[in-house]
N, C-alpha and C positions, 0 to 999 in steps of 0.2 A: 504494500500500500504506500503509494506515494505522497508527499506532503499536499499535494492538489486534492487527492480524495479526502485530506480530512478536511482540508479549505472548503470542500462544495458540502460538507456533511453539517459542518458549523457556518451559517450564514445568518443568522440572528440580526447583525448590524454590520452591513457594510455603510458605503456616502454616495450620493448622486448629487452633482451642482447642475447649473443651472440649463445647462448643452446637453445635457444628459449623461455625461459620462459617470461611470460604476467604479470605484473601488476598496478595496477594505485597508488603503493604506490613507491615513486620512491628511498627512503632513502632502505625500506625495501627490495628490488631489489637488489638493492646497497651492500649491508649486506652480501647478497646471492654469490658474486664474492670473488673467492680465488687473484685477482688482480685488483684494480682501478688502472686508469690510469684518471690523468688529463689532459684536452686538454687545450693548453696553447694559442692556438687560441681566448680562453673567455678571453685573456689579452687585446687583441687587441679592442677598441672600435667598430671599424667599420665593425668585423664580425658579419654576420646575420644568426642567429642559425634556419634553421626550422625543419629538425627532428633530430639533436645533440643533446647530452646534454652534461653535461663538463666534464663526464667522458666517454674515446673511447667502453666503454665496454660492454655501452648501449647506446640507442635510445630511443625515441619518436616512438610510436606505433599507427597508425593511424585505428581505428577498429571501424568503419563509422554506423553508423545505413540503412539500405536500407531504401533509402528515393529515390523518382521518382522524377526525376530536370527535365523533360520536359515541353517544357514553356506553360502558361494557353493562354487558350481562352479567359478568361471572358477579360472584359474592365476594366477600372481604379476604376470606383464606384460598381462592382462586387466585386473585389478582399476586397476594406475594407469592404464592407459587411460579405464577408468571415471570413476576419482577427480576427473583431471583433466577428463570431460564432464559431471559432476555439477557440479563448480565452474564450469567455463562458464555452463553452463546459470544455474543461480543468478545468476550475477553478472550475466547479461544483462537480470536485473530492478528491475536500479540505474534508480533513476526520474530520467531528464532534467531535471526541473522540482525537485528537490531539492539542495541544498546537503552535500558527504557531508566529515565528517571522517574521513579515515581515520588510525587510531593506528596509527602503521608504523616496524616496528622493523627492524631488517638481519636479522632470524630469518628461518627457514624459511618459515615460513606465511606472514610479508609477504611474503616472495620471488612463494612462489608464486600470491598475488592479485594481487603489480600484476605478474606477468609475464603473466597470464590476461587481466589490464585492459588492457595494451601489445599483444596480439593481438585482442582486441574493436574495440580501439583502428584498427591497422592493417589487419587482412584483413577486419573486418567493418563500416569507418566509424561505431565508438562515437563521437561528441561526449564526453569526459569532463572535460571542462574545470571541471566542477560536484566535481571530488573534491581537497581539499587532502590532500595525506600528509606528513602530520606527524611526526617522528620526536621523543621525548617526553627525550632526555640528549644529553652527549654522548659518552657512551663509544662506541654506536655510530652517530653522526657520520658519520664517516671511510667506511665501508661504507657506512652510507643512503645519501651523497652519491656514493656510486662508482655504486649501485644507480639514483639516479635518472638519470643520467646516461646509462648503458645502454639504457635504454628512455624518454630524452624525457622525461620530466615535471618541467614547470615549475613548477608550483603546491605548491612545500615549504615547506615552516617545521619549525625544528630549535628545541628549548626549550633556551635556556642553564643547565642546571641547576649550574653550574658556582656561582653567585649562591648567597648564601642562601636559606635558606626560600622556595627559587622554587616547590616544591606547596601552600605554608600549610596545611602541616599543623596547626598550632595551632590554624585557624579549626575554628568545628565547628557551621556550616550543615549542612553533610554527615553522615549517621549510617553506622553502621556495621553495625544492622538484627543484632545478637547479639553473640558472643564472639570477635573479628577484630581483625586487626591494623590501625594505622594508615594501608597500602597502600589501605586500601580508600577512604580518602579524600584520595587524592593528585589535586588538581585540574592535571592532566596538557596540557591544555589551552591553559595560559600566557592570552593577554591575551585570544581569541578567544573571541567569545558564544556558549554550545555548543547554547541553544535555537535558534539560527538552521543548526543541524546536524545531520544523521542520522549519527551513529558508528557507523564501518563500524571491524569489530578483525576479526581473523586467530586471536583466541582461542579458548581451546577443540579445538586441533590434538591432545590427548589423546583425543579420538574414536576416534584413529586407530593407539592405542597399547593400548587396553582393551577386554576383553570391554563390554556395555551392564551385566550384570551391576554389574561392579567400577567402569567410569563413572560409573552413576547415584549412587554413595554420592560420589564421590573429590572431592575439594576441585581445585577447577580454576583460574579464573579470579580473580584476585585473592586468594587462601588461601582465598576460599571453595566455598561451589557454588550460585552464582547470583544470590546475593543481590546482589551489584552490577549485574549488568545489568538488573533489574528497576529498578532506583534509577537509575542512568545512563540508562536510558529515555525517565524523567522528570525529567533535568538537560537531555539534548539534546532537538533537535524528535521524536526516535527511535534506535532501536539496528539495527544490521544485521549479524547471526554467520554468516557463512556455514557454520560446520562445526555452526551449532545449526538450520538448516533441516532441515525434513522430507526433504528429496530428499537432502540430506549423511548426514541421520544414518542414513539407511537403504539406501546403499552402506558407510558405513564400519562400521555394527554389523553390516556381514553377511562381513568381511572375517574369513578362518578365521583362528584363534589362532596357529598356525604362523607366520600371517606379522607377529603385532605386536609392537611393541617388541622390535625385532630391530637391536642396536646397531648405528652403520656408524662407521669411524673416521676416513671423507673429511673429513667436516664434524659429526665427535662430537655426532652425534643420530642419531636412531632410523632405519631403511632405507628404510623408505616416504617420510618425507619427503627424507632425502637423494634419492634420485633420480627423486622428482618433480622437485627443484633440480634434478639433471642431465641430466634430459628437457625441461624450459624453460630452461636454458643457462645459472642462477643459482649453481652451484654453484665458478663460477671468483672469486672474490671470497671473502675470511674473513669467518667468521660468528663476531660475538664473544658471549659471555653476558650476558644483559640484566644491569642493571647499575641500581639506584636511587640517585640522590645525592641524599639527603635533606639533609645538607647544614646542618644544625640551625644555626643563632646562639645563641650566648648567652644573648642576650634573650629567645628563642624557647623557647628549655630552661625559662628560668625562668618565665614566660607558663604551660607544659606542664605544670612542676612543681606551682604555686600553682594550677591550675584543678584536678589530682586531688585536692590536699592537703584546698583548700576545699568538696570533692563533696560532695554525701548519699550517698556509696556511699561514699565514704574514709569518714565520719563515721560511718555507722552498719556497716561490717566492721573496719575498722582493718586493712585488707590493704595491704599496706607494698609498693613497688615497688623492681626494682632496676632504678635508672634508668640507669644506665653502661649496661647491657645492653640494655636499650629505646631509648637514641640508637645503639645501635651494630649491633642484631640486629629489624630492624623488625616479625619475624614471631612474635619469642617471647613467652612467656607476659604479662610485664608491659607488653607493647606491647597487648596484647589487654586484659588487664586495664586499661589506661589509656581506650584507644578506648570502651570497652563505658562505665566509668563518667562520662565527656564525651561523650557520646554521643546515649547510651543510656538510661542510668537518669538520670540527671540530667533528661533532657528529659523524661521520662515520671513522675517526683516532683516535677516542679515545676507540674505540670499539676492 
């Protein structure tokens, strides 16, 4: 499977400007206009951007995969029987000859891929010796390593985020492709070359919580919706979503609404996934809340500080951040406002 097939499998949010042209690279889009225009709306906290972006000149491109959302028949313990052969099946297309990182957290949804990957493993002689799982802090440490332990796997690596500025977040190779927070460029990864790897992530388990309706708009995967896995696509050799394949999204958009986001208090998340955990035997172990240490230095602040101060975007809005709040709340407005002006506009005015 080539990087193209997972491209056409994830298409959630590509851009279309105003000529019509399509693509999921949104700087490079961007490039292509004899005029940007910023929308000065992204000033304002309380505007809600769903197919905007911050420039008038483009959009957000909705180019949906046919998927059947008519609601199922089966009952409640049909469907996770389903869930769970839908995910087999998918994962049984991990390609041998590829190198896979997988981003694996002590949550639900890692649970339930390598508990799926520990039975391929076992009853069906997967070789999987090609997947490192990587767990990305270490708040949940403690639980990854109980987890890998359970099921055998040898092949870990835990990122000391305990360090400073262990995602360098300051550098900014990385864009952030609109108005997002600095999460979106958390090089998560540590010392490992990520071209030499196909990112296998468990994201995107809100499939399984939302009509496709209210899905297709909702910000998911890193506060956005999508735009990183397109971009991380092309950081790794490739991307691999199980819950953004065709075969995933079209048992879980057909799951009737009665049964989603349905709290459980076992393991404080939602019912479907709890007991998928408790039907692959995941669910004896705490499951703690992800947890980002971003972890700033000093030095790193002021690096953060002096590259908005010095922007073309600081320089021609004079929008002031409040930075206490940007080192402490990495999702809020002046974190976005930061990312988008180092980014974003800076890269695309200096051009």
């Amino acid at each position: 499977m080539n990087k193209q097939y997972y491209k056409e499998l994830f298409n959630r949010c590509l851009y279309r400007d105003k000529s019509g042209r399509i693509s999921s690279n949104f700087v490079e889009l961007c490039k292509q206009q004899e005029i940007l225009t910023f929308d000065e709306r992204y000033l304002d906290e309380s505007f809600n951007q769903v197919l905007e972006t911050p420039f008038l000149q483009i959009q957000r491109y909705d180019n949906f995969i046919d998927i059947d959302t008519e609601n199922s028949c089966l009952d409640y313990d049909q469907i996770l029987e389903k869930i769970l052969a839908g995910f087999t099946n998918v994962l049984r297309k991990i390609n041998k000859h590829e190198r896979y990182f997988f981003s694996c957290s002590a949550g639900s949804d890692s649970r339930i891929i390598m508990a799926l990957l520990a039975k391929l493993r076992d009853e069906e002689g997967y070789n999987l010796d090609n997947i490192l799982f990587h767990c990305w802090g270490q708040y949940e440490k403690t639980e990854f390593l109980e987890l890998m332990k359970k099921f055998k796997w040898k092949n870990i690596s835990v990122l000391d985020d305990s360090l400073e500025d262990v995602y360098t977040i300051s550098m900014t190779q990385l864009c952030a492709d609109g108005w997002y927070p600095y999460d979106g460029l958390m090089q998560f990864w540590g010392g490992i070359n990520p071209s030499e790897y196909t990112l296998l992530s468990g994201a995107e388990g809100e499939t399984l919580l939302l009509p496709f309706n209210k899905w297709k708009h909702s910000h998911g995967y890193f506060s956005n919706r999508g735009e990183s896995i397109h971009r991380l696509a092309n950081i790794f050799n490739d991307t691999f979503f199980p819950y953004l394949t065709k075969e995933m999204l079209s048992i879980t958009m057909n799951i009737p609404g009665k049964f989603k986001n349905i709290q459980d208090d076992l393991l404080d998340r939602d019912k479907i996934r709890t007991d998928l955990c408790r039907i692959l035997h995941v669910d004896d172990i705490q499951m703690p809340r992800s947890y980002y240490n971003f972890n700033f230095s000093n030095s790193v602040k002021t690096v953060m500080k002096n590259r908005y101060l010095k922007s073309k975007f600081y320089k021609k809005y004079q929008f002031d951040l409040n930075w206490d709040q940007l080192f402490a709340e990495h999702t809020c407005h002046s974190a976005k406002a930061w990312t988008f002006a180092v980014t974003v506009y800076e890269k695309l005015m200096s051009t």
